[in-house]
N, C-alpha and C positions, 0 to 999 in steps of 0.2 A: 791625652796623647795628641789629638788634633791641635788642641790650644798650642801644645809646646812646637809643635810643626811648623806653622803659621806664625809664631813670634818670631821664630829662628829663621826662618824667608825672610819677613819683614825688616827684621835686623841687616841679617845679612845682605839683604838687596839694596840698603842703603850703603854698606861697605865700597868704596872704589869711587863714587859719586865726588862732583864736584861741591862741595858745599855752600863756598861762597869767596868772594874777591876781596879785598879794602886793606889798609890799611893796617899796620901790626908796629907796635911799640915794647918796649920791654918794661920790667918793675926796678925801680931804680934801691940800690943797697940799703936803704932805710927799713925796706921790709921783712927782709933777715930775718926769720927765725918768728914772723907773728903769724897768728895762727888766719889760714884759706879758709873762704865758704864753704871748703868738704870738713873743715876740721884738722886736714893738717897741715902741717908746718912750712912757708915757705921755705924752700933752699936755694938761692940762686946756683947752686952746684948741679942741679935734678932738670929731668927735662921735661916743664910743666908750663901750663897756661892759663891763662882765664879766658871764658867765655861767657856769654849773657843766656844761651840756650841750650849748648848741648850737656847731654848728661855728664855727669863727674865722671872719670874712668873714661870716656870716650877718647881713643888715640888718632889724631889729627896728622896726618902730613905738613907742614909747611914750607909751602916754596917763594921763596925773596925773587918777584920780578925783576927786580930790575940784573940781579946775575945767577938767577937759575938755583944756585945753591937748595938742598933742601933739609930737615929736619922733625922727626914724627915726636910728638910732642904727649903729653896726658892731661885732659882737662881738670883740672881739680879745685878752682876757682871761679869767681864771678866777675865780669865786667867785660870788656873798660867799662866805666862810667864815663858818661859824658863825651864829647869830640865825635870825630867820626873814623875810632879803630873801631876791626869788628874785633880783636884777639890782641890780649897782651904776655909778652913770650916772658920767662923765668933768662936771666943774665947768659947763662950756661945755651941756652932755643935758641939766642939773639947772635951768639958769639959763633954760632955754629953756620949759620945762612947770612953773615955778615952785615951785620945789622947794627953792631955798636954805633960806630964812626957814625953813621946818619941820626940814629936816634928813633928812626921815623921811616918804613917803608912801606912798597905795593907788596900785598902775599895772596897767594892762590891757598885757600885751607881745600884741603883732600880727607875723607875719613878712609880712616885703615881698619877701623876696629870700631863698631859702633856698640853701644849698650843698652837694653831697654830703659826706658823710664820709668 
């Protein structure tokens, strides 16, 4: 009962947290329907992302600096690889915090929802 106490603090105390700044690109329509490092399916219709560290299921905020706009997003991939994004948004994440036309923006990630490891 302790253990479950303490997991659920530790969780939850990361909820709200700034997580981190840089960089956010999106996945370009080639990947349509092939299968994410959780196992499923991307959809550029869904409102998902990739990350290099946080858990799968972890729901992210992201806010587009350079106009504010924001959108809470679900991790259920792996990367970017390579360059310097920290988070690459699903067509549908991108279109929402205006992000097409550039290709390439500053974002503030915020957790909403964290998950254990």
């Amino acid at each position: 009962m302790l253990f479950v106490m303490l997991l659920f603090l530790a969780v939850a105390g990361v909820a709200g947290e700034a997580a981190e700044e840089g960089m956010a690109a999106y996945y370009s329509n080639v990947f349509q329907g092939r299968k994410t490092a959780s196992g499923a399916r991307y959809d550029k219709n869904r409102l998902t992302a990739a990350h290099n560290r946080l858990p799968f299921g972890t729901r992210v905020r992201v806010t587009n600096l350079k106009n504010g706009e924001s959108v809470v997003v679900t991790i259920n991939d792996r990367g970017p690889h390579g360059g310097r994004r920290i988070i690459d948004l699903s067509r549908a994440a991108a279109e929402r915090i205006g992000l097409i036309h550039d290709g390439i923006g500053r974002v503030r990630l915020d957790i909403v929802e964290a998950v254990a490891k």
